[in-house]
ROGUGU-105542 format. One line per 3 residues: number of its first residue (from 1); for each residue x negated, y negated, z negated of C-alpha. Coordinates in steps of 0.02 Angstrom, whole numbers, plus 50000, padded with zeros to 5 digits. Example, Ala and Ser with C-alpha at 12.3 -4.5 7.8 and 13.67 -1.06 7.14 Angstrom:
BEGIN
1> 49385:50225:49610  49316:50053:49643
//
This chain:
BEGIN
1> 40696:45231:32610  40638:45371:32707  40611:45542:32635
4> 40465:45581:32565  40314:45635:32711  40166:45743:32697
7> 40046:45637:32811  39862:45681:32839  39794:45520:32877
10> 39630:45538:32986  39483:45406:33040  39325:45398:33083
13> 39254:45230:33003  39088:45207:32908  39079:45032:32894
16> 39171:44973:32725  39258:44813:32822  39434:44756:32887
19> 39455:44913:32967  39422:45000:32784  39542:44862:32708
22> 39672:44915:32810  39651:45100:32798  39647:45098:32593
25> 39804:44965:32600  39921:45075:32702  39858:45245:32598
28> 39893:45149:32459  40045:45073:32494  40111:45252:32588
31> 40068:45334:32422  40168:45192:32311  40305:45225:32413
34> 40324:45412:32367  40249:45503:32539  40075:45599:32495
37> 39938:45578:32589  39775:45644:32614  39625:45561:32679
40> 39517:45669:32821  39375:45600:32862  39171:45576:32837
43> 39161:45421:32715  39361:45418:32613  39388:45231:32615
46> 39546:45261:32480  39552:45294:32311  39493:45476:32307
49> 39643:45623:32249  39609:45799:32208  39486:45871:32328
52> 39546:45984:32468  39455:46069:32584  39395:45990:32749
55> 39430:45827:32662  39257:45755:32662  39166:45728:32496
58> 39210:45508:32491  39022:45458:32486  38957:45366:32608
61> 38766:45404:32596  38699:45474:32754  38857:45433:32895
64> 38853:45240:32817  38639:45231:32827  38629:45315:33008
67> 38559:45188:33134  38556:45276:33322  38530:45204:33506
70> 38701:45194:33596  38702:45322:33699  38660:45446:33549
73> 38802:45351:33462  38917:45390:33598  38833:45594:33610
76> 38884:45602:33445  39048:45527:33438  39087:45652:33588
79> 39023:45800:33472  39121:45729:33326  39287:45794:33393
82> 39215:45992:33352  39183:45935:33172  39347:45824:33153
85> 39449:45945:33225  39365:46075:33096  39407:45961:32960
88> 39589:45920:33011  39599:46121:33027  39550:46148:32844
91> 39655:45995:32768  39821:46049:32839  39795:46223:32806
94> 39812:46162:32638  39891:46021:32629  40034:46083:32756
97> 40065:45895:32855  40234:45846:32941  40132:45740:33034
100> 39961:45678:33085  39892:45488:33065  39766:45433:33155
103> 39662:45267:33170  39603:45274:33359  39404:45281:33409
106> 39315:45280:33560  39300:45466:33630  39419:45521:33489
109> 39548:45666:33536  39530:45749:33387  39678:45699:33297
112> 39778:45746:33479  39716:45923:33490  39743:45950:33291
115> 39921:45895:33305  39976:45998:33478  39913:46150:33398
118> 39998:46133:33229  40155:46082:33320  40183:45907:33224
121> 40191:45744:33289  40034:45620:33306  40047:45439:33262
124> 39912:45340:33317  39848:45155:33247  39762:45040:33388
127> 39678:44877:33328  39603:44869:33513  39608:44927:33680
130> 39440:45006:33635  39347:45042:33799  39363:44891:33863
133> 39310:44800:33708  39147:44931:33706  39133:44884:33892
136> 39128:44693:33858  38993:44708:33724  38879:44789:33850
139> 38872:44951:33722  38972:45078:33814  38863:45220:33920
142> 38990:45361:33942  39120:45252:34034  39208:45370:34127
145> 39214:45469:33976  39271:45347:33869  39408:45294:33990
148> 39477:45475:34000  39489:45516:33847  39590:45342:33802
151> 39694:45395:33922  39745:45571:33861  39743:45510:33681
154> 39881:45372:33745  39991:45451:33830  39982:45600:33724
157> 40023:45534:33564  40214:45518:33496  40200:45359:33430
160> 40054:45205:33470  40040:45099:33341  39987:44924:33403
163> 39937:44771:33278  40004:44646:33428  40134:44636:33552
166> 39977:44566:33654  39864:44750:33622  40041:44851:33638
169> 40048:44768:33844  39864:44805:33879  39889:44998:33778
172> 40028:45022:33893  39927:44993:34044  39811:45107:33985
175> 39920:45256:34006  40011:45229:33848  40210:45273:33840
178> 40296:45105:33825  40451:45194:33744  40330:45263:33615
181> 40251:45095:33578  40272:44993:33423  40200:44827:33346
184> 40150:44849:33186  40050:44679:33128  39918:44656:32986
187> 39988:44637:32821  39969:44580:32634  39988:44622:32454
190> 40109:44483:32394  40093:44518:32221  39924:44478:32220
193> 39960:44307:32249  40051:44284:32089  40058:44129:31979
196> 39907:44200:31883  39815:44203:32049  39849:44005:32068
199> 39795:43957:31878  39639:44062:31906  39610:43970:32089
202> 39635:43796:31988  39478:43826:31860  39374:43912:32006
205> 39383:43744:32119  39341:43634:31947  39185:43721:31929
208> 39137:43694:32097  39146:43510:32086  39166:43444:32266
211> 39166:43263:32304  39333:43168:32281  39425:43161:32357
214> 39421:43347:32423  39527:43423:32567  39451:43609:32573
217> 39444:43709:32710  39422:43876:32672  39349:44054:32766
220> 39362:44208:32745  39259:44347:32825  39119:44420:32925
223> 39005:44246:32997  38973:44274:33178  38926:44175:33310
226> 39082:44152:33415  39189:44102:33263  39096:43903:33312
229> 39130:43871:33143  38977:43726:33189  39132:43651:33258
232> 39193:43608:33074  39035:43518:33051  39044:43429:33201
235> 39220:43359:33147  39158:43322:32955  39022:43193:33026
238> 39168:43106:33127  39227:42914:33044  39391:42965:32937
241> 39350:43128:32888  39263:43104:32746  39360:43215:32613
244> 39335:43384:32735  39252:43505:32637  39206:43687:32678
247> 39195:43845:32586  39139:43990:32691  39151:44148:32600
250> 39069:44331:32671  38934:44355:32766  38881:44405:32946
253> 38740:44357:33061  38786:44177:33096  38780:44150:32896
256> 38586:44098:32885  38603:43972:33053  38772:43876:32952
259> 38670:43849:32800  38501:43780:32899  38643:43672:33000
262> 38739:43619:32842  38568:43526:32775  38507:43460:32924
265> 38685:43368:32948  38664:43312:32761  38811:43404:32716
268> 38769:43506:32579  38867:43407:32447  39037:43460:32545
271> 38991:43638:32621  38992:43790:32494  38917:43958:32507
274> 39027:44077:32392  38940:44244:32495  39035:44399:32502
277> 39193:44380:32384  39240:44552:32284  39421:44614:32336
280> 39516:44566:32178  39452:44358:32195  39501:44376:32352
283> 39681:44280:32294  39590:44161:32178  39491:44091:32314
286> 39640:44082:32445  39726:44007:32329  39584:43863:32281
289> 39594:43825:32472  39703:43667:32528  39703:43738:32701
292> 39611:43920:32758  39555:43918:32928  39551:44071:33070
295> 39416:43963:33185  39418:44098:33314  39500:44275:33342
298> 39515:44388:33522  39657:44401:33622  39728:44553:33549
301> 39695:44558:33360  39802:44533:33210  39688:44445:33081
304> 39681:44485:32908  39662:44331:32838  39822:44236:32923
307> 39908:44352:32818  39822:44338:32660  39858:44143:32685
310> 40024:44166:32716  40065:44263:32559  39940:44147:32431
313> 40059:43991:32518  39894:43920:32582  39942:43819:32767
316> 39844:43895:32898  39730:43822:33031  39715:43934:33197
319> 39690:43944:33372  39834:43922:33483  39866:44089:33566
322> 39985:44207:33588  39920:44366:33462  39946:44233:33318
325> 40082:44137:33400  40177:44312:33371  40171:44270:33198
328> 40158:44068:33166  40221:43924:33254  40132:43769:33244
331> 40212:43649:33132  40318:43768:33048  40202:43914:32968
334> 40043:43874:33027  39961:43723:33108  39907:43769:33273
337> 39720:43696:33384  39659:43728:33550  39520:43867:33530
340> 39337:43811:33587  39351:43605:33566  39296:43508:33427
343> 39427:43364:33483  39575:43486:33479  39502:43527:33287
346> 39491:43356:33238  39667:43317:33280  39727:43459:33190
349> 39652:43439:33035  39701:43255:33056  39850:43298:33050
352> 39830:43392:32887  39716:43251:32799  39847:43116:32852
355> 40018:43189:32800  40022:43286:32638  40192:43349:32652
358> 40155:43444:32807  40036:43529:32724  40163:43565:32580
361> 40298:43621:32699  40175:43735:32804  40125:43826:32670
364> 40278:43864:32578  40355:43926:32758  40221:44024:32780
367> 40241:44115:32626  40429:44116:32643  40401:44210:32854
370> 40313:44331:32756  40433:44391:32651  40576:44362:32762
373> 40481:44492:32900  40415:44576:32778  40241:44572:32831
376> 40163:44666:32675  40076:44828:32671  40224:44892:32588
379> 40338:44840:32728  40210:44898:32861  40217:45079:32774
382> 40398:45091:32774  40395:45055:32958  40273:45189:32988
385> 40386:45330:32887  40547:45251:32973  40438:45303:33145
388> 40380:45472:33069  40539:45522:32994  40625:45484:33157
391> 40499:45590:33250  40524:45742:33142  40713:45720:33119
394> 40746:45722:33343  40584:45782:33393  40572:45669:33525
397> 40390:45714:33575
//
């Protein structure tokens, strides 16, 4: 294990999502491992330790509520580097970092600037190649801004953390040091997924009494749109696919639109509802799931559900595509679709309903490529004080 770090972890996130999953996974897990860390930022997503100063104050109250046109968005996230660089001024005065973590943001240089004048190195987590994503969306108005400052903050950092071998390519054209790139994926808790976990998942799906016979499909997330997740009713009508069942759990804007579409198909008997699903069910319900399904995911991302399948030992449904085909192969830990078609869908989960022992096999492999890579938020911390430690011990920067 690597030797203990001081790391002043710094973001710049409001919403309380999968980006604030990840950042209070890794704190914790860096923290369980023996490093200390300390959480700059406007709205702490971790469990709050003793206050220091510059720290924030770990309520979200104004920063979560404000609601701004884009450009004034974009104005502000500019201006934000005075104040983070203020605040990542204070917190290593007194918390004295060997290094700087930071979870990249459009316009953000403020972890850069911090770490050049303290002298320490800069790691930096990318879940996307940001502008472009911005771009895409039609909600980026400082493009030449934007596009700068990704560029500095890339090739300037010591180490770029990407979730994807996919996102580490694409970083790399972006100005981004390939020699200083590394993949670190998504991860998962294993011991959440514990045999208590499965008894508690076996009395939560009695209660909900689906039709027998039941195969459930299960979802977990933010609803949108592009997820097509009308695609799974489309496939439930179909002759021979009578025990489907679906259990979408979270919300999002597409959530209102499902449940209208769910009554007018007549399938409210085998479509459940379970809304947003507290952090600690989370296992239960993965585990009350015959199969979970990632319906649609970009290019670049690592999702956080494949891997919270993967630990509960839950086969997984997903697109065929090279960010997840990093992780899964179809047949082995996953079973894999084409993204988009309702036909390429229907033969998957054919292929599920029809032989039970794939779904057995899939699902213990799964589990088993987790542990084998280690794909845990434990393992993804040691990998990030292995990277650390070897930046501070040659000083390669």
């Amino acid at each position: 294990m690597s030797a203990s770090l001081r790391i002043l972890y710094h973001h710049r996130i409001r919403a309380d999502d999968g980006q604030a999953v990840h950042v209070r996974e890794l704190i914790g897990a860096l923290r369980a491992a023996g490093h200390q860390v300390h959480e700059c930022a406007l709205v702490r997503k971790s469990v709050p330790t003793a206050a220091l100063p510059g720290g924030g104050s770990g309520r979200g109250g104004f920063w979560q509520r404000l609601r701004l046109p884009r450009t004034a968005v974009e104005c502000l996230e500019v201006a934000y580097n005075r104040r983070g660089r203020t605040m990542l001024r204070a917190a290593a005065a007194a918390f004295a970092p060997d290094l700087i973590y930071e979870r990249h943001a459009l316009h953000c240089r403020a972890g850069l600037d911090v770490a050049r004048e303290l002298g320490v190195p800069l790691l930096l987590e990318v879940n996307s190649p940001m502008v472009e994503e911005m771009r895409n969306l039609g909600l980026l108005r400082l493009p030449k801004r934007a596009a700068a400052t990704e560029r500095t903050v890339l090739s300037g950092a010591d180490a770029v953390l990407a979730v994807t071998q996919v996102l580490a390519d694409m970083l790399v054209a972006r100005g981004a040091r390939r020699d200083r790139v590394h993949v670190i994926q998504n991860g998962a808790v294993l011991e959440r997924y514990d045999a208590a976990a499965r008894a508690a998942a076996v009395e939560l799906r009695r209660r909900q009494h689906w039709p027998a016979p039941a195969f459930v499909l299960g979802f977990v997330g933010y609803v949108r749109p592009w997820h097509r997740l009308d695609l799974v009713f489309e496939v439930m009508q179909r002759p021979g696919f009578e025990p489907l069942c679906l259990w979408l759990c979270g919300r999002g804007p597409a959530l209102a639109d499902l449940q209208a579409q769910a009554a007018a198909r007549g399938l409210t008997d085998r479509v459940r509802f379970a809304g947003e699903v507290p952090p600690d069910l989370l296992p239960t319900f993965v585990c009350a799931f015959d199969a979970a399904l990632v319906p649609a995911i970009n290019a670049y991302s690592s999702p956080l559900k494949l891997f919270d399948s993967l630990a509960a030992g839950v086969p997984t449904l997903a697109p065929d595509q090279p960010n997840l085909r990093e992780v899964v192969t179809d047949g082995a830990e996953a079973v894999l679709f084409q993204p988009g078609s309702a036909d390429a869908l229907a033969a998957a989960i054919r292929r599920m309903l029809t032989d039970p022992e794939l779904v057995r096999r899939v699902g213990a492999a799964g589990r088993q490529s987790l542990i084998d890579h280690q794909r845990t938020w434990a393992g993804n911390a040691a990998r990030v004080a292995a990277i650390g430690s070897r930046l501070l011990r040659t000083g390669d920067r």
